[in-house]
C-alpha positions as CSV (number, residue, x, y, z in Angstrom):
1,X,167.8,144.1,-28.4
2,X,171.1,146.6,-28.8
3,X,173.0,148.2,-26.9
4,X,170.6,151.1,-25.5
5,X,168.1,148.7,-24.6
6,X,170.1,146.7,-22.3
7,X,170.9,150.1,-20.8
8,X,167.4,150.5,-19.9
9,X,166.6,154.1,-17.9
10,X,169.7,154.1,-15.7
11,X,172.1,156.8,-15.6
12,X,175.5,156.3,-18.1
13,X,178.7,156.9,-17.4
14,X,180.6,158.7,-19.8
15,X,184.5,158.6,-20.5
16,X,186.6,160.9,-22.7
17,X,186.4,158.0,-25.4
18,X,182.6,158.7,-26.1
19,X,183.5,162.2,-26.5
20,X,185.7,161.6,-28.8
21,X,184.1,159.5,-31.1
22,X,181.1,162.1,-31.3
23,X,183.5,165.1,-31.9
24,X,185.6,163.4,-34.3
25,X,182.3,162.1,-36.1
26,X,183.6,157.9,-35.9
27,X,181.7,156.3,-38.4
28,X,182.0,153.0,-36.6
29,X,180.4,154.9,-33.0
30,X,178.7,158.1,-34.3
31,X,175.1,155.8,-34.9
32,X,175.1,155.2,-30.9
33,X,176.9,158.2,-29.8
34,X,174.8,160.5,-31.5
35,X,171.7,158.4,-30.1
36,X,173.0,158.7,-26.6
37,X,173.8,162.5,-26.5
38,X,170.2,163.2,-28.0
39,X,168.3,161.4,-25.7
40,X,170.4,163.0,-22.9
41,X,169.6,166.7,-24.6
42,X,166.0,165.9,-24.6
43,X,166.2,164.7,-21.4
44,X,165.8,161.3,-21.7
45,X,168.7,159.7,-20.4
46,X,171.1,161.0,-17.7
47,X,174.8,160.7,-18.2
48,X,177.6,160.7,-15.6
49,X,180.9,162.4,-16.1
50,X,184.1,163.8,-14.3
51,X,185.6,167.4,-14.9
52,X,188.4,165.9,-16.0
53,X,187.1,164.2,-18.7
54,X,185.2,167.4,-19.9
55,X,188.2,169.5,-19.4
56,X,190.5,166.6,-21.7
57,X,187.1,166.8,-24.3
58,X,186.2,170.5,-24.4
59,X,189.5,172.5,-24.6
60,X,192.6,172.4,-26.5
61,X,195.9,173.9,-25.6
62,X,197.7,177.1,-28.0
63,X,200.8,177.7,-27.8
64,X,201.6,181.0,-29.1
65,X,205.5,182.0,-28.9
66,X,206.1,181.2,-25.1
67,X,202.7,181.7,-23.8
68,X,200.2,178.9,-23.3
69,X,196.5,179.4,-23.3
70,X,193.6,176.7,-23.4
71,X,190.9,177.3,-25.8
72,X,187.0,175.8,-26.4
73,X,188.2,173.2,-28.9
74,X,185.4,174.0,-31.1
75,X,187.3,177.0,-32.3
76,X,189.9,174.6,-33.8
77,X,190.4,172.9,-37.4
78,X,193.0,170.6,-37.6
79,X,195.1,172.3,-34.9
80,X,194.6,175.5,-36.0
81,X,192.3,178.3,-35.4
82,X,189.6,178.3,-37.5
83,X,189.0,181.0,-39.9
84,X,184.9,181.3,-39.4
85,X,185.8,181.9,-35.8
86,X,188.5,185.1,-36.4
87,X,185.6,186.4,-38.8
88,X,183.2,186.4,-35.9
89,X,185.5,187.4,-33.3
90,X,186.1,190.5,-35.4
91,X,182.4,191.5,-35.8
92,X,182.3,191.5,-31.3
93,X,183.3,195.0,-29.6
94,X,186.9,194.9,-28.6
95,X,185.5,194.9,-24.6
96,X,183.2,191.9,-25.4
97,X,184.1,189.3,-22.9
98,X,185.4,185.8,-23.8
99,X,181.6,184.6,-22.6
100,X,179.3,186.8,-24.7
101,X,181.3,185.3,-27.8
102,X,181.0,181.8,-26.0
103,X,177.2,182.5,-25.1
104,X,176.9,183.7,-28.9
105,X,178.5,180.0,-30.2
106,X,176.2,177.6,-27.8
107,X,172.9,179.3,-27.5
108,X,170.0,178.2,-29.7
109,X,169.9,181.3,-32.3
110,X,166.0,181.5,-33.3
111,X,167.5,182.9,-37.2
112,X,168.7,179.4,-37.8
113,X,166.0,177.5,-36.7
114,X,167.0,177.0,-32.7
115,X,169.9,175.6,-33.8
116,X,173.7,176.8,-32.2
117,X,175.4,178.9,-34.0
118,X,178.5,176.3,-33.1
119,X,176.6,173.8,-35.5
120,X,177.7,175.9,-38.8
121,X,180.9,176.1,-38.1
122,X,181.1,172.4,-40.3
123,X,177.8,172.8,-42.1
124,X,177.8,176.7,-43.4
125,X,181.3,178.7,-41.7
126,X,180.0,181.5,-44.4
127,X,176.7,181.9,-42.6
128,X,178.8,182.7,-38.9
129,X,179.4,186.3,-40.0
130,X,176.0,187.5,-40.6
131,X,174.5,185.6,-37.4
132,X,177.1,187.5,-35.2
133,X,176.3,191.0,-36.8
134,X,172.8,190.3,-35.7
135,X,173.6,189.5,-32.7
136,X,175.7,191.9,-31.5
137,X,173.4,194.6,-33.3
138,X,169.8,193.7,-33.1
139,X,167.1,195.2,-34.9
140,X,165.3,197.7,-33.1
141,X,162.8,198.8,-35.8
142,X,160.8,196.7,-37.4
């Protein structure tokens, strides 16, 4: 029957591997991956997992001169900043807090369909610029 039936309803573990394999778009895993974190977002399926592996998963070490800071690793292409990212960071007020540009990045944004803004970042970079200009200054007149 596969794989997710034999899981049945019970709650799945999840290690750093899984992660990977859905972040780094594994041909081989993405089918059952992908399956696994959309039943878990629509609330389907619950998965089990330790800090640890979120923290080994979700940020990135950047080492600039001497200093050493850790980053979302979604802001990251091939090891480098990503240029879509700089061009949005830009567009926030210089006080804007490190989680109103997070918040902006994982929140459904209604102008592209309820999708995450974090989603383009692969799919449309180009389109980042303009969603961040609207968010950080929202019509007020319509």
């Amino acid at each position: 029957m596969g794989l997710m039936a034999d899981l049945g309803h019970r709650p799945v573990g999840v290690d750093t591997a899984i992660f990977i394999y859905f972040i780094e778009e594994r041909p081989q895993f993405l089918p059952l991956v992908e399956q696994l974190f959309r039943e878990a977002d629509e609330g389907h399926r619950e998965l089990i997992t330790s800090a640890l592996t979120l923290l080994e998963v979700l940020v990135v070490p950047y080492r600039s001169g001497d200093h050493l800071q850790w980053f979302p690793r979604f802001q990251f292409q091939d090891g480098r900043p990503s240029p879509a990212v700089a061009d949005v960071i830009k567009i926030f007020p210089e006080q804007a807090s490190g989680w109103e540009l997070a918040y902006f990045f994982v929140t459904p944004n209604m102008n592209i369909s309820g999708r995450k803004p974090l989603e383009l970042l692969k799919q449309d970079p180009a389109r980042l610029a303009s969603l961040a200009h609207a968010f950080v200054h929202p019509a007020d007149v319509f």
